[in-house]
C-alpha positions as a Python dict, from the first residue, in 0.01 Angstrom:
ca = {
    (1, 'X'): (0, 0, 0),
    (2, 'X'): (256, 191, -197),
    (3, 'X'): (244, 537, -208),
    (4, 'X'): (320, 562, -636),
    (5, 'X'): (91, 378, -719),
    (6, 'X'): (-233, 540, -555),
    (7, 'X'): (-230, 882, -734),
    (8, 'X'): (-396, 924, -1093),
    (9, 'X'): (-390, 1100, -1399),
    (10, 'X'): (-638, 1437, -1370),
    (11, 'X'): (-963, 1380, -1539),
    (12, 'X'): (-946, 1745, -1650),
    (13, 'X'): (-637, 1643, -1879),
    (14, 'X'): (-859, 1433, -2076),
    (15, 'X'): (-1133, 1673, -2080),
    (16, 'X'): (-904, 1964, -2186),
    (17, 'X'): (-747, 1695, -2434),
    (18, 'X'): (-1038, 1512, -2580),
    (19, 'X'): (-1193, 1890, -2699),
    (20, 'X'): (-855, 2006, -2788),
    (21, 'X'): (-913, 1756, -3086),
    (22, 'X'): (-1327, 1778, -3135),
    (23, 'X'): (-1245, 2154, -3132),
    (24, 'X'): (-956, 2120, -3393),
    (25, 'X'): (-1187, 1867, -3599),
    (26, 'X'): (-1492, 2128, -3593),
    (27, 'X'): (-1238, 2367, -3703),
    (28, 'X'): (-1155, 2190, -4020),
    (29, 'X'): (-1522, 2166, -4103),
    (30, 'X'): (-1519, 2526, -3989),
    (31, 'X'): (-1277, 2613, -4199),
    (32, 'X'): (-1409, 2348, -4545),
    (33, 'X'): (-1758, 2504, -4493),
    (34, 'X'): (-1671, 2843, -4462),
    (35, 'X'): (-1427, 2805, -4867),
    (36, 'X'): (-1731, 2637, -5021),
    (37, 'X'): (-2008, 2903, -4906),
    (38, 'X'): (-1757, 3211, -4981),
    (39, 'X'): (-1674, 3029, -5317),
    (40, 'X'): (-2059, 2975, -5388),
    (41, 'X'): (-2009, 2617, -5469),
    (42, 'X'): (-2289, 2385, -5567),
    (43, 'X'): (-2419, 2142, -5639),
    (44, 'X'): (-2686, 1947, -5924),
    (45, 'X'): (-2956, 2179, -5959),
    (46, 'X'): (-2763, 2490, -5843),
    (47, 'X'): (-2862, 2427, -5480),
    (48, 'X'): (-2590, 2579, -5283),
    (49, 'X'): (-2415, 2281, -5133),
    (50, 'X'): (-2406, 2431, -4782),
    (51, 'X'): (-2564, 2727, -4593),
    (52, 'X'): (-2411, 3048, -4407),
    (53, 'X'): (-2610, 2941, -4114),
    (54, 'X'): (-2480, 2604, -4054),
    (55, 'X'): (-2118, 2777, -4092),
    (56, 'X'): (-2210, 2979, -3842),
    (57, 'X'): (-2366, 2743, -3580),
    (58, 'X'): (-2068, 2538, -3626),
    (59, 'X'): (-1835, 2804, -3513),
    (60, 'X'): (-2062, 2893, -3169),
    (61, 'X'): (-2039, 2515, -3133),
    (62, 'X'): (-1658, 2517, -3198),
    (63, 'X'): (-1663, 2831, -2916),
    (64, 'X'): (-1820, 2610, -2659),
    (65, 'X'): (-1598, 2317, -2722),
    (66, 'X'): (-1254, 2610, -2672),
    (67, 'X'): (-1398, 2722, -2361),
    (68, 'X'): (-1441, 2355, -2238),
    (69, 'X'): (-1079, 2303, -2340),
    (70, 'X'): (-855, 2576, -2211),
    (71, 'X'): (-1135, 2577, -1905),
    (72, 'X'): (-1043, 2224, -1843),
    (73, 'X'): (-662, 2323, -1850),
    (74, 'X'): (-656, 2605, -1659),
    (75, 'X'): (-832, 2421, -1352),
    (76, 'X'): (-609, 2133, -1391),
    (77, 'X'): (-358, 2251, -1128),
    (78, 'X'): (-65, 2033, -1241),
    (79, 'X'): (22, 2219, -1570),
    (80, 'X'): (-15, 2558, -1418),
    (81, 'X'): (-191, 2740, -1728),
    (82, 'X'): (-333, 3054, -1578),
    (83, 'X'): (-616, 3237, -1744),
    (84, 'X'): (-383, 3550, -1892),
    (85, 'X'): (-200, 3260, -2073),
    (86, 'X'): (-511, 3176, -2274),
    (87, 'X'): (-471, 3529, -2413),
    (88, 'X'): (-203, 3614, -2366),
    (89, 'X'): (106, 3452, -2527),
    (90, 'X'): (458, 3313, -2430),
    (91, 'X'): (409, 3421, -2066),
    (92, 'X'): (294, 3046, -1987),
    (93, 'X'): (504, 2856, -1741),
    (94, 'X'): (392, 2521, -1901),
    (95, 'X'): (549, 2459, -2248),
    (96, 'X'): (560, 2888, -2294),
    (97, 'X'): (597, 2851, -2688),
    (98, 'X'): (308, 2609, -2768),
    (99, 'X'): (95, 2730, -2558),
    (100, 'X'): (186, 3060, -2660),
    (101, 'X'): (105, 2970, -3037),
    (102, 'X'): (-250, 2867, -2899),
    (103, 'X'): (-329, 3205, -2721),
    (104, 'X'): (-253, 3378, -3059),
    (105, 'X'): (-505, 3125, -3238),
    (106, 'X'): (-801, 3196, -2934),
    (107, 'X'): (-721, 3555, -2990),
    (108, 'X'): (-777, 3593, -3376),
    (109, 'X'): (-1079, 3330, -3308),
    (110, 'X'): (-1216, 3545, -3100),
    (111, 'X'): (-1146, 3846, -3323),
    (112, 'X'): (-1329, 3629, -3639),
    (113, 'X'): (-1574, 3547, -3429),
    (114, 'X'): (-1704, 3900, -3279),
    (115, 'X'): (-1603, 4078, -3583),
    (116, 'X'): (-1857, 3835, -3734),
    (117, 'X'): (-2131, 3875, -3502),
    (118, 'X'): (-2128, 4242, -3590),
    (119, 'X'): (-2067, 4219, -3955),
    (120, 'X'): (-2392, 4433, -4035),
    (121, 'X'): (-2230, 4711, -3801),
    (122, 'X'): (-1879, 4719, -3977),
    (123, 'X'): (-1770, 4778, -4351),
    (124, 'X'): (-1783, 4442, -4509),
    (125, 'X'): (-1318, 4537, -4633),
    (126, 'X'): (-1291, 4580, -4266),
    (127, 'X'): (-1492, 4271, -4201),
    (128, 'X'): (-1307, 4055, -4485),
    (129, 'X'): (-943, 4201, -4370),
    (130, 'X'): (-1027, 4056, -4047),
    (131, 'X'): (-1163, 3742, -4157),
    (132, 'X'): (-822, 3660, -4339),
    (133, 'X'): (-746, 3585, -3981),
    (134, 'X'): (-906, 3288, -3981),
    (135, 'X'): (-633, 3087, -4253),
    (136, 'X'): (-333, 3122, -3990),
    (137, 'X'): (-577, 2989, -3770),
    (138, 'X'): (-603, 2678, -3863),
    (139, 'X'): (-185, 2626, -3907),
    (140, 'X'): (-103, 2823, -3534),
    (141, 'X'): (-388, 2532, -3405),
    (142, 'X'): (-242, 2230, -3543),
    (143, 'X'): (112, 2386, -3460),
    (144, 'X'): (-8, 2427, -3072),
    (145, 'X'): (-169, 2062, -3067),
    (146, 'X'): (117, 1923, -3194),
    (147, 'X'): (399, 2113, -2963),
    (148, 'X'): (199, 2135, -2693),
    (149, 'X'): (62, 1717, -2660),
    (150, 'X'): (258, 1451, -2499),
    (151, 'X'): (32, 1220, -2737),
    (152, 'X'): (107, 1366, -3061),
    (153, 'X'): (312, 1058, -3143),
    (154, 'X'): (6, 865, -3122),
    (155, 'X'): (-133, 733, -3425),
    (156, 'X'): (-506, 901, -3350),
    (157, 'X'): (-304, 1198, -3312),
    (158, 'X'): (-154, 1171, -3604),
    (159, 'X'): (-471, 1095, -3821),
    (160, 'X'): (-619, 1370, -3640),
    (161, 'X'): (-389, 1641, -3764),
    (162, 'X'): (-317, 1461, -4083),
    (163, 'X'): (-681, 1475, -4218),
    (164, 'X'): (-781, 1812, -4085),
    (165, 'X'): (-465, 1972, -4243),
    (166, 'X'): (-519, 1793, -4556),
    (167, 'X'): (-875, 1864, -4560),
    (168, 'X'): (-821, 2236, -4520),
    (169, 'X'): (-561, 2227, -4762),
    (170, 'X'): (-751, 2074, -5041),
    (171, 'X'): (-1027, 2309, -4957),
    (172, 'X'): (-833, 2639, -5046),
    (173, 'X'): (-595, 2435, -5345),
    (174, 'X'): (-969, 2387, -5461),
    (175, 'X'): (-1107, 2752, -5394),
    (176, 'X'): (-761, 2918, -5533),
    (177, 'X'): (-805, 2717, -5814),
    (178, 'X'): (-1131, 2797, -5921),
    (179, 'X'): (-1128, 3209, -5861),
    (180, 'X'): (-1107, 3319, -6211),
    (181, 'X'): (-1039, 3694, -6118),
    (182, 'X'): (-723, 3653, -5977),
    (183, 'X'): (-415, 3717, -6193),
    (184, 'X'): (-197, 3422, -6274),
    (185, 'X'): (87, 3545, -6066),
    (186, 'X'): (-64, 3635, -5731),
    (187, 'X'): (-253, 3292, -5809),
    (188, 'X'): (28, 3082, -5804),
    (189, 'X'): (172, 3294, -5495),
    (190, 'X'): (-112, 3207, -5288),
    (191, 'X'): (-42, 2864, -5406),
    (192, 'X'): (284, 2834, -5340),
    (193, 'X'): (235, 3012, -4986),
    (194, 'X'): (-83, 2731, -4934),
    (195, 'X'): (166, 2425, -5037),
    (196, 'X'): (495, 2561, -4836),
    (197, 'X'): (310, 2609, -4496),
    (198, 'X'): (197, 2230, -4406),
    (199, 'X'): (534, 2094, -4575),
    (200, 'X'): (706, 2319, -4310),
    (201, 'X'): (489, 2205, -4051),
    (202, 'X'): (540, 1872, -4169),
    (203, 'X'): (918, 1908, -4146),
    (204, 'X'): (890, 2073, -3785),
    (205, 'X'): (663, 1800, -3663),
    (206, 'X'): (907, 1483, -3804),
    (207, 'X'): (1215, 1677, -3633),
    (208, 'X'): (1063, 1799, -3304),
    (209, 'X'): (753, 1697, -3212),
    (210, 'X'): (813, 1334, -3369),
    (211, 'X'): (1182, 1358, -3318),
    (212, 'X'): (1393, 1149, -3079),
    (213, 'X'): (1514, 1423, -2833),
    (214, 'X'): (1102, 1621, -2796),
    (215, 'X'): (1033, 1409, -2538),
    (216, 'X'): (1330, 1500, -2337),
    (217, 'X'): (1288, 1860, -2372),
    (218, 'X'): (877, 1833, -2303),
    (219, 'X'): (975, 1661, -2017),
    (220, 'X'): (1218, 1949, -1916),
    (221, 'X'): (929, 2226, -2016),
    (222, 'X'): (749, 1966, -1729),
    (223, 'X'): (959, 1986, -1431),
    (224, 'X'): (1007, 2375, -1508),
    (225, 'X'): (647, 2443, -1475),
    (226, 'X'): (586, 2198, -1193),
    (227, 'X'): (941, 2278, -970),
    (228, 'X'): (907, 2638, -1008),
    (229, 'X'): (817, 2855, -646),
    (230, 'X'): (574, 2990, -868),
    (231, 'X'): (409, 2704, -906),
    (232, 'X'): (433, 2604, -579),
    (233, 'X'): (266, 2940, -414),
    (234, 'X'): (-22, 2946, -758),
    (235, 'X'): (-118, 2597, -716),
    (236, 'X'): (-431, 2452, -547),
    (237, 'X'): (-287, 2330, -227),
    (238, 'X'): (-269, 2635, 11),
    (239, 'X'): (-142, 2621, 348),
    (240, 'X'): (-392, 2662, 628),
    (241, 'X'): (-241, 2916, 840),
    (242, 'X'): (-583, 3097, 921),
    (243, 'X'): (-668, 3502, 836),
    (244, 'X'): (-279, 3564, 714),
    (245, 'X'): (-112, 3416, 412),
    (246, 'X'): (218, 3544, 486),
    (247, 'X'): (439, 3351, 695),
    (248, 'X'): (462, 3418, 1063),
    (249, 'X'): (823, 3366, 1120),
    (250, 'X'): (1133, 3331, 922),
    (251, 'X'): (1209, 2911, 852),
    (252, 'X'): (1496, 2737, 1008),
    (253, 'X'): (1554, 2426, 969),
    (254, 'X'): (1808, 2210, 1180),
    (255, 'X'): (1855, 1869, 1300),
    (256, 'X'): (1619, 1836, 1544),
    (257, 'X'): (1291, 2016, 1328),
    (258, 'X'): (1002, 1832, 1336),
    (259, 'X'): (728, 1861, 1158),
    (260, 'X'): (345, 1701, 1093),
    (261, 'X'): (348, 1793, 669),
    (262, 'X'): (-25, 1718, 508),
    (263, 'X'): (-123, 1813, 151),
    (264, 'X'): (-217, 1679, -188),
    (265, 'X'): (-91, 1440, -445),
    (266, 'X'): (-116, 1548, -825),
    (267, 'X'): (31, 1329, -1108),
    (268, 'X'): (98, 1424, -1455),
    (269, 'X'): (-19, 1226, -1791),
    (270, 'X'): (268, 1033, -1893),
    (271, 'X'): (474, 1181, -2186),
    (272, 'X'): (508, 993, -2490),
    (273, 'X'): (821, 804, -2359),
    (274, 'X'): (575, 677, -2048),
    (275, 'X'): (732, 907, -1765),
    (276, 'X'): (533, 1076, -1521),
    (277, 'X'): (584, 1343, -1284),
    (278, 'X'): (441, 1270, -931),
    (279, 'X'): (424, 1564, -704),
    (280, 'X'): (316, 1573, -320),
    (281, 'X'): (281, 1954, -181),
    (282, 'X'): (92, 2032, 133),
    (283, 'X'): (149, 2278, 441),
    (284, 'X'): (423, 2233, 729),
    (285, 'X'): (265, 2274, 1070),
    (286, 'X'): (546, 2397, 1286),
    (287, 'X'): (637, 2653, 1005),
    (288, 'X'): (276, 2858, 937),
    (289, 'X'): (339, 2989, 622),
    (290, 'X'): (533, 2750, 455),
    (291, 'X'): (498, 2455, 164),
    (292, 'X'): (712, 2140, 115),
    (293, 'X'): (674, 1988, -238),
    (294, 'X'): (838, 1717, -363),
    (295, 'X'): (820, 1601, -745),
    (296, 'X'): (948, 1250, -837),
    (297, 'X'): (1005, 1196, -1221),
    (298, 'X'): (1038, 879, -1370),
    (299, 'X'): (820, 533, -1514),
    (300, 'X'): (559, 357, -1330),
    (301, 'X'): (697, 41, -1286),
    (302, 'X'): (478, -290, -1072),
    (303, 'X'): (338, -88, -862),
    (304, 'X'): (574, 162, -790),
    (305, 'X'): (788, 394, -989),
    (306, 'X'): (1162, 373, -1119),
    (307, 'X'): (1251, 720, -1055),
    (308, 'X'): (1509, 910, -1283),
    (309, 'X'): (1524, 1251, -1098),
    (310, 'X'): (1345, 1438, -817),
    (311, 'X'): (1306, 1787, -697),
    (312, 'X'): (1275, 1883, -331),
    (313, 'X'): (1127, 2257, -219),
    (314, 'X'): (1039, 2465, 100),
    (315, 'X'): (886, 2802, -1),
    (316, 'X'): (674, 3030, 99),
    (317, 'X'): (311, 3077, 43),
    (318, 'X'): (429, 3361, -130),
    (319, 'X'): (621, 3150, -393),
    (320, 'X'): (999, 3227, -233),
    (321, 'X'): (1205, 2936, -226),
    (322, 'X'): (1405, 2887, 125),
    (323, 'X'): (1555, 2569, 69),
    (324, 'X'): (1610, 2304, -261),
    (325, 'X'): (1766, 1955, -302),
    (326, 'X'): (1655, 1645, -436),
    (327, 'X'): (1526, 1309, -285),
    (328, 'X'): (1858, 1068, -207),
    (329, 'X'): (1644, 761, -78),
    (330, 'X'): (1336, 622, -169),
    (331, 'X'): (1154, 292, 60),
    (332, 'X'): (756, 254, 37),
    (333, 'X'): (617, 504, 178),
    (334, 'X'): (927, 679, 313),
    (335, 'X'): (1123, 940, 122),
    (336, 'X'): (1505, 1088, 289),
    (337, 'X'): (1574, 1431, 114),
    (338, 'X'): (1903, 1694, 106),
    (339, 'X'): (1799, 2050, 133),
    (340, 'X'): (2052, 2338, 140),
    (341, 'X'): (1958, 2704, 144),
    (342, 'X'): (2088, 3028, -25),
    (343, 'X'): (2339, 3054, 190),
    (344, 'X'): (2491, 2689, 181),
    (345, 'X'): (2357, 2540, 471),
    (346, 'X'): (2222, 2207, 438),
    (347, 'X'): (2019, 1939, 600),
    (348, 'X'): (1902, 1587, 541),
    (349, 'X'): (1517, 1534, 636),
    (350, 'X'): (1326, 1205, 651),
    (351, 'X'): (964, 1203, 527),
    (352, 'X'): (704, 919, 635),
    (353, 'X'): (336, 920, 515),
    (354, 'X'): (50, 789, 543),
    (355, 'X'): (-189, 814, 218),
    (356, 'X'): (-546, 900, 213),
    (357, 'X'): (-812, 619, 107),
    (358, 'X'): (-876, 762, -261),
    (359, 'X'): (-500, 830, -307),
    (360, 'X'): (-509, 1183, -361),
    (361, 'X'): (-383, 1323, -2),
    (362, 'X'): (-134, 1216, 223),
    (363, 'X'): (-55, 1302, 607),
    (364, 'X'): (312, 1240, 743),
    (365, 'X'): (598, 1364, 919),
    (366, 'X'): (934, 1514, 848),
    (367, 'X'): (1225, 1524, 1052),
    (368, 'X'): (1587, 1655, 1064),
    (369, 'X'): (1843, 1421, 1110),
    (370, 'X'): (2201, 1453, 1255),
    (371, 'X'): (2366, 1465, 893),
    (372, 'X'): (2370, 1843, 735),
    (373, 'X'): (2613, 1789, 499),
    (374, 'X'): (2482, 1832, 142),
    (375, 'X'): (2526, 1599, -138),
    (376, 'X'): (2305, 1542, -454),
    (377, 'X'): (2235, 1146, -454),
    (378, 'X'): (2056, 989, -718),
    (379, 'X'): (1708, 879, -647),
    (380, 'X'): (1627, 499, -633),
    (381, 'X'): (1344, 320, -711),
    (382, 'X'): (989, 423, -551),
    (383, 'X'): (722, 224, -414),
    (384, 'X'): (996, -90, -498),
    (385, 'X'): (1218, -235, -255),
    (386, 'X'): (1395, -444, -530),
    (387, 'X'): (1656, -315, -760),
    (388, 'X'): (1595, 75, -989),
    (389, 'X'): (1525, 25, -1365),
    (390, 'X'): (1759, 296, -1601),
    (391, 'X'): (1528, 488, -1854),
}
């Protein structure tokens, strides 16, 4: 059995995913019902077409749904989203921007939300001022989903973010229109400012998101949140080394280290050009103290994967990196690697494993070899013993 082709795609990214959009699509209704009950609109008969109450069960709902969604992607280990990056912004190692954009948006939701809850306590200006907060919502959202995806190019994506933003956006065009106290030219500035917004994001999205070269730099927002020490010393493999987390003794490596090296195996959702990131990370037992994580890039390919690049780490528990290279030979189930340190000296290392029945742990060996000269080779193909596809 090849090793590539055991792991799988987290079920928490499709959790955190799948109410990423039911929350986004309860926000447009959110956002619809909310215009029509502040706008008084109704219908035959003069019932009033919807009720505060449903606006405001909808938005608990739409609460619950958040919480299931940035809950479900901060315990997914592989993207590394702490719980300070819910709230707070561009600290994120994952994608720092997007997600970023999305901490602002949970932070004035929450602001809406509890300013809400305590309307009778507050002035209703002070109330209003903050509920004003609740229009850049709706853009920073779609502008998070969008960045932050790797299935935005999807055509369910698309639809998704196409009919909420339109539906929002015909919802104030509507509501603007119809105020009759507002003077024609802060009228048409509101209009203006409602029209320019989604064109922009439209423009951003067909450019970057959409755009031939995203891909390449979500990838590289990828391998920088997954490669970092950081990520190796925050993640959820930890390295048994008993009462003390710190290591015991300062890692050498040489020819002749051996090693037993057990652990976990985490794989990313593909990206929208079909590349996944495969990372093994588990504890080295004749170095207490210390992690070995390798992360193979590249496309799943019969069985196996056609690797385009690799990254190769020994740090700490701690998070400090002692050595980094990149895997130079790929065959089943065994993986060669070149490792240098900060002060230039290197070492080739051979890795065999053997993978746990459900695919999601490994146990193996590494050991030095006589070679310690340092070269950066070019990973072949994974899991294959045939020929290594370009992509």
């Amino acid at each position: 059995m090849m090793f590539a082709a055991t792991a799988s795609i987290s079920p928490l990214w499709y959790v955190s995913r799948s109410a990423g959009y039911i929350g986004l699509i309860l926000l447009g209704l959110i956002g619809v019902l909310g215009i029509i009950t502040a706008g008084n609109l109704k219908i035959a008969h003069g019932t009033k077409f919807l009720t505060p109450d449903l606006h405001r069960s909808l938005s608990l709902l739409a609460m619950v749904v958040l919480a299931i969604h940035v809950g479900a992607a901060v315990a997914d280990k592989y993207s590394f989203i702490g719980i300070k990056d819910v709230f707070v912004p561009f600290f994120s190692a994952y994608r720092p921007i997007w997600v970023g954009i999305g901490a602002i948006a949970v932070d004035l939701g929450l602001a809406v939300m509890i300013t809400s809850l305590v309307r009778v306590r507050m002035g209703y200006r002070s109330w209003k001022l903050v509920h004003w907060a609740s229009y850049p919502i709706f853009a920073l959202s779609i502008v998070h989903g969008l960045g932050s995806g790797t299935d935005t190019s999807l055509w369910f994506s698309k639809f998704i973010y196409l009919a909420v933003g339109g539906v929002i956006l015909l919802a104030i065009i509507s509501r603007l229109v119809a105020r009759q106290d507002l003077v024609i030219g802060k009228k048409a500035a509101l209009l203006g400012t409602s029209l320019a917004v989604p064109l922009v994001i439209i423009a951003w999205t067909a450019s970057g998101p959409l755009g031939v070269n995203w891909p390449k730099r979500a990838q590289a927002g990828l391998k920088q949140s997954v490669l970092t020490s950081a990520s190796i010393a925050n993640s959820g493999t930890k390295a048994s080394t008993g009462p003390a987390s710190k290591p015991v003794h300062l890692l050498q490596l040489t020819p002749s280290y051996t090693s037993n090296w057990s652990g976990g195996i985490d794989q990313s959702a593909p990206n929208s050009q079909g590349e996944i990131a495969l990372r093994l990370m588990g504890r080295l037992a004749s170095s207490p103290g210390y992690l070995l994580s390798v992360v193979l890039i590249g496309v799943p390919l019969e069985g196996g994967v056609s690797m385009t690049s690799s990254l190769v780490e020994i740090a700490s528990t701690s998070g400090t990196v002692v050595y980094r290279g990149s895997v130079t030979s790929l065959n089943g189930t065994t993986l060669v690697s070149q490792v240098s340190n900060a002060s230039g000296q290197s070492l080739t290392f051979s890795a065999s494993l053997n993978l746990g029945n459900n695919g999601s742990s490994f146990t193996g060996t590494v050991a030095g070899s006589a070679s310690s000269s340092f070269t950066n080779g070019a990973p072949s193909n994974y899991g294959r013993r045939s020929e290594s596809r370009d992509h």
